[in-house]
Structures are given as structure tokens and as C-alpha cells.
N, C-alpha and C positions, 0 to 999 in steps of 0.2 A: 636752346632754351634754358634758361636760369629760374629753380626751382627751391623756394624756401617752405620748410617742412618745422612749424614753429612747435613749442610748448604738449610736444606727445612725449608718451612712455619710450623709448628708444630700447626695443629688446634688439640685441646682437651678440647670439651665443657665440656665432664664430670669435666674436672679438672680447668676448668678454663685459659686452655692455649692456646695462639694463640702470640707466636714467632718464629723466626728464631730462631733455634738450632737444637742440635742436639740428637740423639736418640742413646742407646746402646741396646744390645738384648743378651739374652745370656739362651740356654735351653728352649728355647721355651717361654721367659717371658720379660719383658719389665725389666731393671736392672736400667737402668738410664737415665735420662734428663740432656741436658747441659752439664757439664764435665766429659770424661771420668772415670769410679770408676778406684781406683789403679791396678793397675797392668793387667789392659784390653788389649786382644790384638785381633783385631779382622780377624777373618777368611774372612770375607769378608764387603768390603766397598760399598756401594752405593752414590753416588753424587746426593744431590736432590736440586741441586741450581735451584730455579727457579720454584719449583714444590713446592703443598701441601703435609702436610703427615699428617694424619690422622688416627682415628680409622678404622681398614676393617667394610664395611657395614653390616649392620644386616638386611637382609627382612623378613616380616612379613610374606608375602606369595606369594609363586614361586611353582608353578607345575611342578615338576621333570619327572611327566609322568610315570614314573617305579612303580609299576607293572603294565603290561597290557596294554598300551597306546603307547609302544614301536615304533608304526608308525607316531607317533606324535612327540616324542622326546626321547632321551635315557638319562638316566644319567648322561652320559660320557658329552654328547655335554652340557645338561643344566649347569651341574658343571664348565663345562671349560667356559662356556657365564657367569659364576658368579664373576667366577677368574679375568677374562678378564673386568669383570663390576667394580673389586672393593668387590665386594660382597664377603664375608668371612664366611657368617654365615646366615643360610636361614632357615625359618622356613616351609612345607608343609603341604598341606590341604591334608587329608584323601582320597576323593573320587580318588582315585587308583581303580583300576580291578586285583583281588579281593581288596576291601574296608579292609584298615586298620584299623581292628574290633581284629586282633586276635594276641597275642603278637608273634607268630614268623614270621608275615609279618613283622612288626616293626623292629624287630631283623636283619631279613635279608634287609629292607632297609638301617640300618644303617651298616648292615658290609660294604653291598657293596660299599656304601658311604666312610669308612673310607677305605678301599680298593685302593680305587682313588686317595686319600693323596692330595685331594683335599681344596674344603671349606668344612665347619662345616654345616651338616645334623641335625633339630632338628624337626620330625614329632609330626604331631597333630592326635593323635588317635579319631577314630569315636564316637561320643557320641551315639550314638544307632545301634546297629545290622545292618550291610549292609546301616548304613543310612537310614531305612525305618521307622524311628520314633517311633516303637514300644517295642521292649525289648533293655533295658541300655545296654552298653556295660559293661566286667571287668575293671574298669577303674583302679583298683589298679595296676592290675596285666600287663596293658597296658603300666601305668604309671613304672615300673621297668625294664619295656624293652625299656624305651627310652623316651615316651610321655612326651610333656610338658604342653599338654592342650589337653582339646578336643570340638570339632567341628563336624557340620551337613555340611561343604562348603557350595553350594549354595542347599542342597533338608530342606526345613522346615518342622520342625514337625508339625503335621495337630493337634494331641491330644495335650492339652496345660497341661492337669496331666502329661504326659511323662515328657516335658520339666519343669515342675513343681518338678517330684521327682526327674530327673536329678540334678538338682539344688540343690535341700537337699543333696544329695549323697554327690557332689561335696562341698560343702558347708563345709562338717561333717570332709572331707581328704582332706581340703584347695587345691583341683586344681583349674583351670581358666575353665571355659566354654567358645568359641571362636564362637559367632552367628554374621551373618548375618542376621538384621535387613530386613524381606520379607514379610509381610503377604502374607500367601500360596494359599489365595485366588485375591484377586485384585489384581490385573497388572498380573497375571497365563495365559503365553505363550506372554506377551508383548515383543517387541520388540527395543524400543523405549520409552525417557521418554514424560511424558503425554503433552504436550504442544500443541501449535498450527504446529509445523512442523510436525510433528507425523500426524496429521490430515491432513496437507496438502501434506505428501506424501504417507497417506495411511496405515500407518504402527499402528501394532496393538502396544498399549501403556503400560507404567508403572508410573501410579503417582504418585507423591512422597507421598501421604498419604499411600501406599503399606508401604513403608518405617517408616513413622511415627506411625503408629496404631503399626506393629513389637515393636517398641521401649517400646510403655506406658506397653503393655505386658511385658513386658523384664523387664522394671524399675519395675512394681509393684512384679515380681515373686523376684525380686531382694530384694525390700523392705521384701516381705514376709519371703525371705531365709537367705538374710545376704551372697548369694553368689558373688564371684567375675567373673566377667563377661568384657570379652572383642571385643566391637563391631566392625566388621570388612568392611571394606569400606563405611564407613556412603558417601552418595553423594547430601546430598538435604542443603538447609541451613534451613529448619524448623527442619531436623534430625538434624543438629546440635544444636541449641538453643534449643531442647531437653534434648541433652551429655551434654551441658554449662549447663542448671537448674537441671542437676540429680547430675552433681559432687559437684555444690556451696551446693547442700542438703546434702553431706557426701555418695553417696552412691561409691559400691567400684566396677568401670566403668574402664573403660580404652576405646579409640576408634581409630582407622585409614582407612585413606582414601588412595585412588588409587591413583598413580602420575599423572596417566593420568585424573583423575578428576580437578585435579591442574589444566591443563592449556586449556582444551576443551569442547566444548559443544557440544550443539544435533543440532546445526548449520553446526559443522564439517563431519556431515554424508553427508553433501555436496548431490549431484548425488548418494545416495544409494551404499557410500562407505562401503564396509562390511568389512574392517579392521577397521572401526569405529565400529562394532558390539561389544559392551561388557556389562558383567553382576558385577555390575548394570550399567543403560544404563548413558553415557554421559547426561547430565541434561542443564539447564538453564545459561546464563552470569551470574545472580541471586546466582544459586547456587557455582558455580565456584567461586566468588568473595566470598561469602561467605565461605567457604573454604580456602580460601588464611588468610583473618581476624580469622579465627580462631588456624592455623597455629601459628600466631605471641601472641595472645590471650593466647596460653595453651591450650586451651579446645581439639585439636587433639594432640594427644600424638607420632604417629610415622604417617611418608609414606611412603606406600609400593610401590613395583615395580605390584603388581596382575599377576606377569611369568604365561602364560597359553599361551604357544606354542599351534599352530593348523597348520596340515596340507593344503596344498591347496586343494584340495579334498572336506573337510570340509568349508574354507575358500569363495573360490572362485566361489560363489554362490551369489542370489542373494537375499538382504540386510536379508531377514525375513528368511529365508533357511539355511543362515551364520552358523557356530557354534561362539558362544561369546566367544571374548579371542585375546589377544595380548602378544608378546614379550614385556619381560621390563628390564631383570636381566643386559644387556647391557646397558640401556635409564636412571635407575634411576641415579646415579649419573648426569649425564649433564641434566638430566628434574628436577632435583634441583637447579642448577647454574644457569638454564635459571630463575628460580623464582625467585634467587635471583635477577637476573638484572632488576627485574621489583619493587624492594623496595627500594632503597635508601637509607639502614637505615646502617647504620657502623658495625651493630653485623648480618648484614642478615647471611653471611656467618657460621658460626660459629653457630647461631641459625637453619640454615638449615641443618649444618652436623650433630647436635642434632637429629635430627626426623630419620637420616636415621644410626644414630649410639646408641649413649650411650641412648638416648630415647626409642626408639627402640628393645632395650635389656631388658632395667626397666620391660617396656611393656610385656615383653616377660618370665621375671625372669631369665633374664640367665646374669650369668657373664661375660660379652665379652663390645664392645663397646665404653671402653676408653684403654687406654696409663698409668695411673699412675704404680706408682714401684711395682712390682707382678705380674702384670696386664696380660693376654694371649698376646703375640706379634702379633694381627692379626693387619696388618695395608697397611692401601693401599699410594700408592702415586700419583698424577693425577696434572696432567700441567692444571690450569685454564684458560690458555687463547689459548691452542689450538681449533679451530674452524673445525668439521667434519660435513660429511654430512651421515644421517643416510639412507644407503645401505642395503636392505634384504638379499642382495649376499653376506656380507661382515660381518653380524651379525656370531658369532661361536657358537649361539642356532641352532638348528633344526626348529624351530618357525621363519618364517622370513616374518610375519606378523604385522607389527602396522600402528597406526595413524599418527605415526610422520616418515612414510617413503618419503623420501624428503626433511626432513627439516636439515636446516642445525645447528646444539647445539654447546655448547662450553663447554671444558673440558674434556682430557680425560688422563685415565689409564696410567702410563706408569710403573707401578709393582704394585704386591700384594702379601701381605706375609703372612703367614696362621703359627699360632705356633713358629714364629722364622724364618718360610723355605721361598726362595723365588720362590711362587707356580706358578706367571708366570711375566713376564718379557717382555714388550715391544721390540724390535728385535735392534732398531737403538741405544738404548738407551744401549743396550751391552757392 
């Protein structure tokens, strides 16, 4: 199929582009910028006056919920909230039911996946047996059915040998190990980060030394292995000025934070709002800002959407009873645009579609994320300045849980193309 993409914004941080022009697509692959190649005819045209067109987004981590979780979310619905977000290309955390440990769970997540003809499924196989910290998982054999890395989500290894030969393993067949920064003892059943609200509403804590102490571990097994290692939701600003002194020392780090760390704090738990329940918890103005400077800095490498659909059931409890977890796969795009209106700077835009595309990718080693000639044709197109108000009823996750229910973002979807296809399509926009 031959795809003309006329008279849009053309953001392409990977490549250095941000003009009006236009885009050709032909076979599933990006063929040309600007003018026409000879003798192009194209099967179908899109009008993007007035709109962005950009890379399809890459997340870092979205909970699919399949296998075993199916009351929480299916597939079908995450994927099409992904399409619908922009989202082209998503990475998953392991802890499924059964835990993917075993390569024909891997296998059959991605048939079903590619089944859907949807976005791009790339899971994170479990770095230890059921997740229980004790025997390694096959990772070769993990890694051939699909794996792009491997991960504990949120259960830490208690044995720091495990994680230690984990590390030479991974080290020896160049894969990424993908931790979550926790020590498995402090802040253990916290609900809330450590600060003075937490204490003044009773609620059991997680300090952000939980956080920090995870990291020195991390960086020394690092220094000792020479593994590469990708930290996942850093949310404190000392974890960060950690990731800043481990990269400036050469070590081979990678780290991303939560969107919704971007823009809220342990303030927003407001009245024991348990849509504010998330792991790691919402933190300080302190850390928050500190996060945004590091954004613009370099030292975060991508931001994720953290997709972890919850039922009401689980949800609608109260604050400490909560299960942790929000919808994002719909939020990440416009909870980037909203950051951008808060910087001023001429390149925000283009630097923020970085973090959630071609950055994002690097992060991740996968080839997707920009636009140049070759290129996969994932790419999304989103009006900047349409203004929505974010509806639980109106999200097409299964998850219709977040913090920024009510608020009202700017930016949204009006197609997304996955390989060439155009996988879904705003209605009016027809």
C-alpha cells in the first residue's frame, strides 16, 4: 500500500526534522520526505494540515494484562488504547499470570499480538524463575522467542549473588537487564512517599533512600560486571543525581521515569485519592522538578506511559487497600505537551517527542522511532491544540483509572499508522 501523508508539521528529532512537508510511504517503510519519488502514485492520501506528524510512540512499559489478568484488561482493549494514544510500539513487563519465564508463553504473547494487526508487542522476559529471585531464567532461549530484555517488574531480589550472576550472564550475551531501583527491605508494604503528608495522613511510607541504596547496589554490581542495565521509573531527584554521576563516570546505564511522576506529587493524593496510588509512589515538588531538569539535562533517557490498568474492585478502596496502578497508554502523548507548555524553550517540542519516540527506542535497542528513508512507517498524527477533557467512560483501555481524571490536556490523536496501515483513524477526520 502507497501512503501520502500531505501539508503536516513533520517532527523528526531522530533526524533532525521539524517542517511542514510531506511524507511518502510505500510497503510498510518510510520512502520519502518532501517531494514526491518518481513515478509515485499513491493508494491513499491523508490531509494533515494543521496537524503533527511524527514518529508512532515507543513505551517503555504498559501492562497488557494477558495472560491471567484478563479481568483487569485484555489485549484487544490495551492495544486498541495504544493505537488510539499514538502508541505504535510498547514494551511489557513480565509479571503476567503465569509469569513469563518460559519461551512459549513469549511466543504465544506475541502471536496473539501480531494477530491483532495492531501495534508493535516487544515483551520483557522474567529475569528469575516465576520472579522469585532464586533460579535465572533461560534467557537465551527467552531471548529467541521474542525477549528484548529482562526484568523482576516490581518483586526485588532479596539474594544480591542471584542479581549479581544474573548480571555476568547477561553481561557474557550482551542483553539489558531492566530493574526497578527498590530495596526489598525499606519502604516493604509502604504506601506513600516518605515525607510529612504520609505521616500526616497516616499512611505507611517509602523513602526515597528505598530508592537510593537499590541504585549504589546496582551501579557497584554494574561496575563489577560491565553489564548494561536499564533503570526503570527512577522518581526521587537524589535517584537521579545518582543516574547523572554513574553516566558522566562511563558506566552503561540507561534510566526512565513515569509521565505521571512528571507532573504530580504526594500532595495530589489529596483526601486519600486511590487513583493516586502508584508504584513508585508519587514523591515531593522537590522531586518532581527535579525530573523535569533532568529531562531537558540528558541524564532521563525516555518517559513512559507505566499502563497498569486496575479494575474497580481492586481500585476502589481505600488509599492503603488500593491496588498501585494507572491508565497511561491514552495520557502519554498530551502529559507530554502539557510539559511542554510549562518550558518556554523553542526545541521543547521536538525534545519531548524524543523521550517518547526515537529516545525511547535507542533505550530499548529497537529499530523504530524515527521517519528517515528505510525507516518502519510507524507514525502518528495528533492536532496540538485540540483541548479534551480526560473521561474514564471515554478512555478505550479497560483500566479507567488515573490521576488526571478531570483534567482537562491538550493534544490529541487523530490517526496512527503501524507498518504503512492506517491502524486507527479518528471518525470526523474521515
Amino acid at each position: 500500500m502507497k501512503l501520502h501523508i500531505k501539508n503536516g508539521r513533520l517532527i523528526d528529532p531522530a533526524n533532525g526534522i521539524d517542517a511542514v512537508t510531506d511524507l511518502f510511504i510505500a510497503d510498510g517503510k518510510v520512502l520519502a520526505t518532501g517531494n514526491a519519488p518518481a513515478g509515485f502514485t499513491a493508494d491513499q492520501t491523508l490531509d494533515a494540515t494543521g496537524l503533527v506528524v511524527a514518529p508512532g510512540l515507543v513505551d517503555l512499559s504498559a501492562r497488557l494484562r494477558e495472560p491471567g489478568y484478563e479481568f483487569k484488561a485484555t489485549l484487544e482493549s490495551e492495544m486498541q488504547a495504544a493505537v488510539q494514544g499514538g502508541v505504535t510500539t510498547l514494551v511489557c513487563p513480565p509479571d503476567t499470570d503465569p509469569v513469563l519465564d518460559e519461551p512459549g508463553l513469549v511466543e504465544m504473547l506475541k502471536h496473539r499480538a501480531r494477530n491483532l494487526n495492531l501495534a508493535n508487542v516487544h515483551p520483557l522476559g522474567a529475569l528469575t524463575m516465576g520472579l522469585k529471585g532464586q533460579a535465572l531464567t533461560e534467557m537465551a532461549e527467552l531471548t529467541e522467542a521474542g525477549c528484548i530484555g529482562f526484568a523482576q517488574a516490581e518483586v526485588p531480589i532479596l539474594d544480591t549473588n542471584v542479581l549479581l550472576r544474573a548480571l555476568q550472564y547477561a553481561k557474557t550475551f550482551g542483553y539489558t537487564v531492566w530493574l526497578r531501583p527498590q530495596d526489598p527491605h525499606i519502604g516493604r508494604g509502604g504506601v506513600a512517599h516518605g515525607g510529612p503528608l504520609a505521616s500526616r495522613l497516616g499512611l505507611s511510607s517509602v523513602p526515597t533512600i528505598a530508592e537510593t541504596i537499590a541504585l549504589h547496589t546496582i551501579f557497584e554490581l554494574v561496575r563489577s560486571t560491565g553489564a548494561r542495565v536499564h533503570l526503570c521509573r527512577i522518581s526521587s531527584a537524589a535517584g537521579l543525581e545518582l543516574v547523572r554521576a554513574a553516566k558522566k563516570e562511563g558506566l552503561p546505564v540507561t534510566c526512565d521515569v513515569g509521565v505521571h511522576h512528571l507532573h504530580m506529587t504526594d500532595a495530589d493524593i489529596g483526601f486519600f485519592d486511590s487513583n493516586a496510588r502508584l508504584t513508585p509512589p508519587l514523591r515531593s515538588g522537590r522531586d518532581r522538578d527535579a525530573i523535569s531538569a533532568g529531562l531537558l539535562d540528558g541524564t532521563i533517557d525516555a518517559v513512559c506511559s507505566d499502563h497498569t490498568p486496575v479494575d474497580d474492585d481492586e481500585k476502589l478502596l481505600p488509599f492503603a487497600e488500593a491496588s498501585p496502578g494507572a491508565t497511561g497508554l491514552e495520557l502519554l502523548l498530551s502529559l507530554m505537551l502539557k510539559w511542554v507548555e510549562g518550558q518556554h524553550l523553542p526545541d521543547a517540542l521536538p525534545r519531548a517527542l524524543a523521550k517518547i519516540t526515537s529516545d525511547a527506542a535507542r533505550t530499548a535497542g529497537l529499530p523504530v522511532g524515527q521517519l528517515g528513508e528505510g525507516a518502519a512507517a510507524d507514525v502518528v498524527l495528533f492536532d496540538p491544540n485540540v483541548r479534551w477533557l480526560v473521561n474514564g467512560a471515554a478512555l478505550a483501555s479497560q483500566g479507567k483509572h488515573s490521576p488526571f481524571l478531570g483534567y482537562e490536556l491538550t493534544g490529541q490523536v487523530q490517526a496512527t499508522i503501524v507498518g504503512g496501515r492506517v491502524a486507527w483513524q479518528r471518525q470526523q477526520r474521515q
